[in-house]
N, C-alpha and C positions, 0 to 999 in steps of 0.2 A: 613729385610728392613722395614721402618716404610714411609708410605704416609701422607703427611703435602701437606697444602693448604700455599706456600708462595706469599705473599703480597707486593708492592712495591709503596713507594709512592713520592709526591714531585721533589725532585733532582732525584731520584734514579728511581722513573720512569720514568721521562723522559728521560736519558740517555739510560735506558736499551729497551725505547721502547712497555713496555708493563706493565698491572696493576698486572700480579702476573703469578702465575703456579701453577698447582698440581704434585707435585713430588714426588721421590719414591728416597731415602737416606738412606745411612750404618752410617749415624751422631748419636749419641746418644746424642750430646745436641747442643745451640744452635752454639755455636761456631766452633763447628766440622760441622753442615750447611752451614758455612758461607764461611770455608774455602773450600768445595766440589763447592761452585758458586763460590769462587774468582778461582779457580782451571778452569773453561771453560774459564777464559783469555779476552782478548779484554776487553769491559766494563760493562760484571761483574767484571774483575779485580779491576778496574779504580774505579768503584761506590764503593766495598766493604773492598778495600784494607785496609788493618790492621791500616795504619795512619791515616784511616779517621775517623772522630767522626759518627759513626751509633747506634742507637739505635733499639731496639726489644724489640715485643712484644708479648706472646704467647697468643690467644684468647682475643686479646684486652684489656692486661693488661700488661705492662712494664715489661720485666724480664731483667734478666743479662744473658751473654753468657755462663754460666756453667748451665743454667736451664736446663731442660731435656726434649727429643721432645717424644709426646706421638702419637698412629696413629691418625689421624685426623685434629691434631694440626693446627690452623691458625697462620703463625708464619708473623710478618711484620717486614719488614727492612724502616727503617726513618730516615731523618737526624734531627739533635735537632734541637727543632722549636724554635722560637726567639719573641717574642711579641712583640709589637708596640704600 
């Protein structure tokens, strides 16, 4: 099991209610993450589900969902931001 510090922000925190967690995951990257929180259902399903456009980040640097979670990892779930 590897412990990550996940992060939620914007859309995706206000639905779910809170600004993140420390967890404890059998994910080896980030994708396999993503589907263990759409897997508890309700809205983590809603916020994270596959059709939705979500981006991550590992240690505050954009990765892709094939990156690989290390222990400690800060990982953040965002939705693309949009400038004005």
């Amino acid at each position: 099991m590897t412990q990550v510090n996940v992060k939620y922000f914007a859309s995706i925190r206000e639905a779910l209610g809170t600004g993140g967690e420390v967890m404890e995951t059998l994910a080896s990257t980030v994708s396999g993450l993503r589907d263990e929180l759409i897997a508890r259902g309700g809205v983590y399903a809603e916020s994270l589900a596959r059709g939705k456009a979500v981006r991550v980040a590992i240690n505050q640097t954009l990765a892709p969902e094939t990156a690989a979670l290390v222990e400690g990892a800060e990982v953040a779930f965002f939705p693309p931001v949009t400038g004005g």
